[in-house]
C-alpha positions as CSV (number, residue, x, y, z in Angstrom):
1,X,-11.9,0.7,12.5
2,X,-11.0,1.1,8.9
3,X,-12.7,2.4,5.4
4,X,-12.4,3.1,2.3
5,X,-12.2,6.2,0.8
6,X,-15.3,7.9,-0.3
7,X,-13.7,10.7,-2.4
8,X,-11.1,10.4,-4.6
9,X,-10.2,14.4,-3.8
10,X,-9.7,13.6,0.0
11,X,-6.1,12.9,-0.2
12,X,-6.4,13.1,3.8
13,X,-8.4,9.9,3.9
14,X,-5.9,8.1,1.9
15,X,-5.0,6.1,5.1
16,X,-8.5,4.9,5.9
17,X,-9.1,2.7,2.9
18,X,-6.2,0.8,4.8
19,X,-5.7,1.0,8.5
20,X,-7.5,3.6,10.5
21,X,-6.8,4.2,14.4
22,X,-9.8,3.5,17.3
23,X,-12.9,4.9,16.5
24,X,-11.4,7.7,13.8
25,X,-13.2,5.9,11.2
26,X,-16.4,4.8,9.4
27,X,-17.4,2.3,6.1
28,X,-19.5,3.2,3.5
29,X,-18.8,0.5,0.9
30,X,-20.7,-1.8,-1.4
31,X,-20.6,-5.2,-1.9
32,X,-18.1,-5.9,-5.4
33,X,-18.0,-8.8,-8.1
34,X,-16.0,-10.9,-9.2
35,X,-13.2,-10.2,-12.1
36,X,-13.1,-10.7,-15.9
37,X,-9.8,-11.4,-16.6
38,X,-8.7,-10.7,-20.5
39,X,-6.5,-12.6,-22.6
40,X,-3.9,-9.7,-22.4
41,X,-0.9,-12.0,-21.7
42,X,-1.0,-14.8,-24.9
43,X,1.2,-12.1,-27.3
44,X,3.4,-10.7,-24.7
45,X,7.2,-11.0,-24.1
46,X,9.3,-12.0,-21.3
47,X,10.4,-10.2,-18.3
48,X,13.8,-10.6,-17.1
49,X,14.9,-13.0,-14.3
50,X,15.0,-9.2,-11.9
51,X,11.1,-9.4,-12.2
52,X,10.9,-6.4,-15.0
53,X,10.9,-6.1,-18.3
54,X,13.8,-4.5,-20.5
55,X,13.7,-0.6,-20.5
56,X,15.9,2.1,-21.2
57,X,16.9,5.3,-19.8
58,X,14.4,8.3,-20.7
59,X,13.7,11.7,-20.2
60,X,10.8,13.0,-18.0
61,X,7.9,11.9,-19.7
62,X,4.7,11.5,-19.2
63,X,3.3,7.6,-20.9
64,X,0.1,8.1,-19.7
65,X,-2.8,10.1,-18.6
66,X,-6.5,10.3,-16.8
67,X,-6.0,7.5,-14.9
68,X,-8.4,6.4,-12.3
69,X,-6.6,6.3,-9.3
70,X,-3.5,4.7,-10.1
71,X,-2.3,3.6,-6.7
72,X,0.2,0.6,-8.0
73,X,2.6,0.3,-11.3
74,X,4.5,-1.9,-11.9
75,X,7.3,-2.8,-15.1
76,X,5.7,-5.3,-17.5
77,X,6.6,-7.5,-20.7
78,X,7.9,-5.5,-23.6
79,X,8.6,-2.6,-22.0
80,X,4.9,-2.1,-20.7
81,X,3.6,-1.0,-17.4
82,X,1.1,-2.5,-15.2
83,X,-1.0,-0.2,-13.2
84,X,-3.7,-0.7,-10.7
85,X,-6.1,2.0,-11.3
86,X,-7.7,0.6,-8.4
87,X,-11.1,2.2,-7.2
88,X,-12.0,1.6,-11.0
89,X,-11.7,-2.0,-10.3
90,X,-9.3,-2.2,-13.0
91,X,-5.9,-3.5,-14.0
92,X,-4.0,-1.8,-16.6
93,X,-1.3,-2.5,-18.9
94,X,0.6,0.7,-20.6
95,X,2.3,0.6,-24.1
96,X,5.2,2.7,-23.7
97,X,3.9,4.9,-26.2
98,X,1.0,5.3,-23.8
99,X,-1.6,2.8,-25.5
100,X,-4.4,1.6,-22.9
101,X,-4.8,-1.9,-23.0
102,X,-7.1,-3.7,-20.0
103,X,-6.3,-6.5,-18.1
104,X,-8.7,-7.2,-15.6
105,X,-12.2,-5.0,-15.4
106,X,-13.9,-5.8,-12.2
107,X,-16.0,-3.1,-11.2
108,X,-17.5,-2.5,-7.5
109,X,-13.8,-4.6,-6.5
110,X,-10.3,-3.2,-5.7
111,X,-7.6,-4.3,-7.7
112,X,-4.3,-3.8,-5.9
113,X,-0.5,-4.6,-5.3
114,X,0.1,-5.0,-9.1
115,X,3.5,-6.5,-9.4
116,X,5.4,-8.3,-12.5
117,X,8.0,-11.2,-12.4
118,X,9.1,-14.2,-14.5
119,X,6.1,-13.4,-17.0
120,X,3.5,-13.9,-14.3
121,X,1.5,-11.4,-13.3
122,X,0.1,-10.6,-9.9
123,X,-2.6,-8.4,-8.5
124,X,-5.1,-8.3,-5.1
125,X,-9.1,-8.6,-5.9
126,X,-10.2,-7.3,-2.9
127,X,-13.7,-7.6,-2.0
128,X,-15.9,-4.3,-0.7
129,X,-18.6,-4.2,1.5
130,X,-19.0,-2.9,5.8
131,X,-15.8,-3.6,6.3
132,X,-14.5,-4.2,10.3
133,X,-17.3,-2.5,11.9
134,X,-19.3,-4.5,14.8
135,X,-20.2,-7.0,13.3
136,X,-18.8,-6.8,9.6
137,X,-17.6,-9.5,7.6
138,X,-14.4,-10.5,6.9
139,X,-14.1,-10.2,3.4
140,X,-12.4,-11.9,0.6
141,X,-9.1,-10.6,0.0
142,X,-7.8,-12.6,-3.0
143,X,-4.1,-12.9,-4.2
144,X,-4.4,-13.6,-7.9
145,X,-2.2,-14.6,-11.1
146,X,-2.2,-14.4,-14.5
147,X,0.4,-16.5,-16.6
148,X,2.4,-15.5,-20.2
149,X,-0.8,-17.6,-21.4
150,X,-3.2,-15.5,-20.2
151,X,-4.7,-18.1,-17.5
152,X,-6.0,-16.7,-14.5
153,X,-5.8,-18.4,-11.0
154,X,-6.4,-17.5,-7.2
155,X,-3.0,-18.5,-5.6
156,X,-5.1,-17.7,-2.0
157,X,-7.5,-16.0,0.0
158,X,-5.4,-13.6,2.6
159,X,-9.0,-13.5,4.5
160,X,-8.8,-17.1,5.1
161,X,-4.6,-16.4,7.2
162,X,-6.4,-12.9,9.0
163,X,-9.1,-15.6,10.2
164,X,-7.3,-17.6,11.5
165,X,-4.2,-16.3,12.9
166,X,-4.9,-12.4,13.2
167,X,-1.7,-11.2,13.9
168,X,-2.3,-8.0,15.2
169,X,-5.3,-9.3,17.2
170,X,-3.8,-8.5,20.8
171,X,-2.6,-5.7,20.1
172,X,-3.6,-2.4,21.7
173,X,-4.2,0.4,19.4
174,X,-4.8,3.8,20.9
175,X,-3.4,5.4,24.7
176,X,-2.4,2.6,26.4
177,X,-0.9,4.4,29.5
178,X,-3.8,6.5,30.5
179,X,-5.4,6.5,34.2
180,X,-8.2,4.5,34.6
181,X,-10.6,7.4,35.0
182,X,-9.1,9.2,31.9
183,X,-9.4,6.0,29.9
184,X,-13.5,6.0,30.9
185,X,-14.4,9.6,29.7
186,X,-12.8,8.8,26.3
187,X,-12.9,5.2,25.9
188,X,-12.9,5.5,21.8
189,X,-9.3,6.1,22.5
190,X,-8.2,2.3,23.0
191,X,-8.9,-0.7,21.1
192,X,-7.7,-4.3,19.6
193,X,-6.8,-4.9,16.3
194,X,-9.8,-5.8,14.1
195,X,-10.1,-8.7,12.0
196,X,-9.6,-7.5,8.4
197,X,-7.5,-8.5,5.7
198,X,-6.6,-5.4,3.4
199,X,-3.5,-7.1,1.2
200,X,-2.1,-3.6,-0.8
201,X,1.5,-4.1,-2.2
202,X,3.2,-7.2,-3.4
203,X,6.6,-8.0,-4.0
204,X,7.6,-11.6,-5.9
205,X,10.5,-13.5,-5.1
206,X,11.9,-17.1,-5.5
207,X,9.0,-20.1,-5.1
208,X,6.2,-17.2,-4.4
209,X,5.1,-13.3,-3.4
210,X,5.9,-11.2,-0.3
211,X,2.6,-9.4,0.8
212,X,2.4,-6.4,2.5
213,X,-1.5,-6.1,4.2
214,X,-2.7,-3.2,5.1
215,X,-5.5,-4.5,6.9
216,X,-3.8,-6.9,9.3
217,X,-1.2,-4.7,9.3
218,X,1.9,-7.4,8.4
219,X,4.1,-8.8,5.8
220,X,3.5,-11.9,4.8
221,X,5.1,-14.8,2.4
222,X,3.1,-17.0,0.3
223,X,4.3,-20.0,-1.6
224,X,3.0,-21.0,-5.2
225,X,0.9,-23.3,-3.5
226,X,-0.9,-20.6,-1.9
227,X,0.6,-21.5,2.0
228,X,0.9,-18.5,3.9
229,X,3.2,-17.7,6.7
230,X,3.9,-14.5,8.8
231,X,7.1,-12.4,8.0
232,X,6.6,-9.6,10.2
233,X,3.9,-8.4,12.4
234,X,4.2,-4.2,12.2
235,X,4.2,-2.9,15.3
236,X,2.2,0.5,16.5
237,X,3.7,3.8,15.9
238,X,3.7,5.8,18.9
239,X,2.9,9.4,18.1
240,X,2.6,11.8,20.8
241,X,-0.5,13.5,21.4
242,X,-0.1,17.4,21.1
243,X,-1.8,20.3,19.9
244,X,-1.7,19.2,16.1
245,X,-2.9,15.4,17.1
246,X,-6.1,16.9,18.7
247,X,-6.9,19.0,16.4
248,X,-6.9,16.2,13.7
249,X,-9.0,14.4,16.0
250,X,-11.5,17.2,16.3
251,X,-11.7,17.2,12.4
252,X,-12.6,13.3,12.6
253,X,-15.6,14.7,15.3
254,X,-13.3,13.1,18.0
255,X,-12.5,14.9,21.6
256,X,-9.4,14.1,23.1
257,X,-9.7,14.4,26.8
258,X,-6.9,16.6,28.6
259,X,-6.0,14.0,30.7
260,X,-4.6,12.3,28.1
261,X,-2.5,15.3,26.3
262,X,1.6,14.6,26.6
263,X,1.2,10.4,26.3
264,X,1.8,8.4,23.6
265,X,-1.0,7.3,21.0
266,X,-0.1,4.0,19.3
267,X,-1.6,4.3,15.9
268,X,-2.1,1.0,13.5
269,X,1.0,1.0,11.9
270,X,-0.1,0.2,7.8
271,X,2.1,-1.5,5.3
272,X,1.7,0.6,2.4
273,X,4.8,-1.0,-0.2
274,X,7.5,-3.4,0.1
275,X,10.0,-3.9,-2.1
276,X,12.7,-6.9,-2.0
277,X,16.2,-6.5,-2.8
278,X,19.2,-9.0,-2.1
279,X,18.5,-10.7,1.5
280,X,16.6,-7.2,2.5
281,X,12.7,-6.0,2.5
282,X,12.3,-2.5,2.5
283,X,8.5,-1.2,3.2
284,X,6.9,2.2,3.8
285,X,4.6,2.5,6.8
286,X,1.8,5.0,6.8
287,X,0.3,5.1,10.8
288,X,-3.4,5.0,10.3
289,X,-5.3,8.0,11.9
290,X,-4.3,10.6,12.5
291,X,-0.9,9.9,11.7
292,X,-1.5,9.9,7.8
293,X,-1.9,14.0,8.4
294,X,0.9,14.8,10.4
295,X,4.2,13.7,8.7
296,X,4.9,11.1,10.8
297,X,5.7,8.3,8.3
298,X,8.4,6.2,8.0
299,X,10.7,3.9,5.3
300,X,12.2,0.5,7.1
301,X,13.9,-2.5,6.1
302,X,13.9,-6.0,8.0
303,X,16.7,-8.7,7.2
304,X,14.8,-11.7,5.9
305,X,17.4,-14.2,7.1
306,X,17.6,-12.5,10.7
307,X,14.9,-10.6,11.0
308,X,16.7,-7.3,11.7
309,X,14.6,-4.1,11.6
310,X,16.3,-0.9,10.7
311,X,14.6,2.4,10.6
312,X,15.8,4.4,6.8
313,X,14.1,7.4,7.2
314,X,11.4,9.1,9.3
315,X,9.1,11.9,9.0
316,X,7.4,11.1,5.9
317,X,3.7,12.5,4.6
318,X,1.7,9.6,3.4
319,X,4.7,7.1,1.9
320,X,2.7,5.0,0.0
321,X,5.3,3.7,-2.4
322,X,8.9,2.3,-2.3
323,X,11.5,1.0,-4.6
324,X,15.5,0.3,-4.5
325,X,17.4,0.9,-7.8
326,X,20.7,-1.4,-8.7
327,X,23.0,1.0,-6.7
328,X,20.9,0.1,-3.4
329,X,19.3,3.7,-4.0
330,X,16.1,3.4,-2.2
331,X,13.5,6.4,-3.4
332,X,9.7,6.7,-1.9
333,X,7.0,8.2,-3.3
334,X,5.0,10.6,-0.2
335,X,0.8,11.0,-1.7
336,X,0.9,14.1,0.9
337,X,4.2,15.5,0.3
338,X,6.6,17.0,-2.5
339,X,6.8,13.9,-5.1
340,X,9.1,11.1,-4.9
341,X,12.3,11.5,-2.8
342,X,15.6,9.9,-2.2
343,X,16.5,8.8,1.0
344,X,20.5,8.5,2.2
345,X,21.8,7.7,5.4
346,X,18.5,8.7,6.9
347,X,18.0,12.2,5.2
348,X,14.9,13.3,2.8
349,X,15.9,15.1,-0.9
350,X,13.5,15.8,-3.2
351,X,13.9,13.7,-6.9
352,X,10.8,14.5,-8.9
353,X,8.5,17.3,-7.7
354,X,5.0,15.8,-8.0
355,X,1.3,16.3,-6.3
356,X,-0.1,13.3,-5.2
357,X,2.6,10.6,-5.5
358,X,1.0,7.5,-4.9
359,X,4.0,5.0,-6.2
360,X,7.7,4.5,-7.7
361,X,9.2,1.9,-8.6
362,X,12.8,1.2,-10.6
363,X,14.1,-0.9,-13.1
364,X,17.3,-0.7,-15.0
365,X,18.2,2.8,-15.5
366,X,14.2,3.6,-15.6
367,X,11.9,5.0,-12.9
368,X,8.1,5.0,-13.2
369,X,5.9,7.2,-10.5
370,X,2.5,7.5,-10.6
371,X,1.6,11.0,-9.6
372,X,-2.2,13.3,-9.3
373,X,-3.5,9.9,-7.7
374,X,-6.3,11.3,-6.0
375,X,-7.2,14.1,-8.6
376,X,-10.9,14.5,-9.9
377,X,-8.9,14.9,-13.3
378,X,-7.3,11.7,-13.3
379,X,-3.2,10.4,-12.5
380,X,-0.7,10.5,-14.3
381,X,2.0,7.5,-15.0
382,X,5.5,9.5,-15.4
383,X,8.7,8.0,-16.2
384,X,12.6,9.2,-16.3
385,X,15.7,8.1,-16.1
386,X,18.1,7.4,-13.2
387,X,21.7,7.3,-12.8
């Protein structure tokens, strides 16, 4: 089961607005409405054929602050930023001299996966409501666009792929290698993949946008005619139940039986960002619960012409954002760790000391984090320079 999160302070639930593990989990959302786009794009420049505006090299600063939860930025037109401040159901564009301007208000919604290319804009209008429980509806989870002209279009309805194809549908979530008997006492501990559609982070790309859905827990390509086709289903990350795992569980109100301590628990392995660069898609994976609270993230990158998987870095609390500079630097920003971080040749280091960083992402010689994300007094959009 999944949910949303229910207080912005809980950075522990983080992972539950987006894939949660068997029976951890439980919805408490109301039904949205739709968007009112503004006419924010008619007197804005051009981005550059990378997908990003022109920017320079800076200093640590800080463009902007009390945001409500920024969980996506992205470089815009004129050396703007574009920022999901998404429980607010809003979509934000950032002077770089910090001046507010909004770009989509849709309150009760999510607005997510806020990314910039070719002077298009594109964003998630995810529906709320009860979510995957027994009997829940599948909601509308809407890939939108919004041209240099300021016209507004749905380019699909990721609910409509989840429906029909589900690709995590067979998949068993949970212990799958306990004895019979031991499966009985606990039987919360095993389940299929729901069907939800929870798109989070997007990524353009020549003829249309790589998806990254948290909810069916894939990657996924979709033209500009709004045809969608399956990249990558993410497979479960095993984490090994121990002391740490049950006590996590016994937060949730869960028992984990002893007959089940030493195997493997195959949590819903959640898309958090994807970034494309050259023939590669790097992504972040944050294993729903209880992974999201023991460190057990991880940064991959698959081969989009052969499909390779390779594993870049491990051990990760809460990597929720990803980007890869011009040097094939890759950098991810951990919500439940130290800030953003550098990874090379499969080792960690430390870049920007930051609470809560939800999201990085490069351009040029430029990096913008968004950091506090989950803070009752608001986030913070930070940039500075890179070599």
């Amino acid at each position: 089961m999944k949910s949303r999160i229910a207080a912005l302070a809980a950075a522990c639930t983080f992972a539950m607005i987006l894939s949660a593990g068997p029976a951890l989990a439980h919805s408490d959302n109301n039904p949205g409405h739709n968007a009112n786009n503004s006419s924010w794009h008619n007197n804005t420049g051009h981005g550059n054929n990378s997908g990003h505006g022109h920017h320079q090299p800076s200093p640590v600063t800080e463009v902007a602050s009390q945001l409500v939860s920024p969980l996506k930025v992205a470089f815009g037109p004129r050396g703007s930023f574009l920022v999901a401040e998404s429980f607010a159901g809003q979509l934000t564009s950032i002077s770089a001299k910090g001046v507010k301007t909004t770009v989509v208000s849709a309150p009760g919604q999510e607005i997510a996966g806020v990314s910039y290319q070719d002077r298009t804009t594109y964003y998630f209008n995810n529906d709320q409501g009860t979510g995957p429980e027994p009997g829940g509806a599948l909601l509308p989870a809407r890939l939108m666009q919004i041209d240099h002209r300021g016209n507004t279009r749905q380019i699909t309805d990721l609910a409509d792929f989840e429906a029909a194809n589900d690709p995590d549908g067979s998949t068993v979530y949970g212990v799958r290698d306990a004895a019979p008997e031991c499966l009985a006492s606990a039987p919360y501990m095993q389940s299929l993949g729901e069907l939800y559609s929870h798109p989070y982070s997007s990524a353009p790309a020549n003829n249309g946008v790589y998806v990254g859905d948290a909810g069916a827990n894939a990657i996924l390509f979709v033209n500009k005619r709004g045809n969608v086709k399956l990249v990558k289903a993410v497979p479960a990350e095993a984490i090994t139940i121990d002391a740490a795992l049950v006590a996590v569980a016994a937060e949730a109100g869960m028992v984990v039986p002893e007959c089940m301590m030493g195997l493997k628990y195959y949590a819903q392995a959640v898309p958090t960002d994807i970034e494309v660069s050259g023939q590669w898609l790097y992504y972040t994976v944050l294993p729903g619960v209880p992974g999201e609270s023991l460190g057990v993230g991880k940064a991959y990158r698959v081969n989009l012409h052969s499909g390779k998987t390779q594993l870049l870095a491990q051990n990760l609390s809460a990597p929720t954002g990803i980007a890869v500079d011009r040097n094939n630097n890759v950098y991810v920003a951990q919500l439940m760790s130290d800030g953003v971080s550098q990874i090379k040749h499969g080792k960690v280091s430390n870049v920007f000391p930051a609470m809560m960083a939800s999201d990085v992402e490069v351009s040029g010689n430029t990096m913008a984090m968004l950091t506090n994300a989950l803070a009752d007094t608001g986030g913070s959009l930070i940039t500075r320079g890179v070599r």
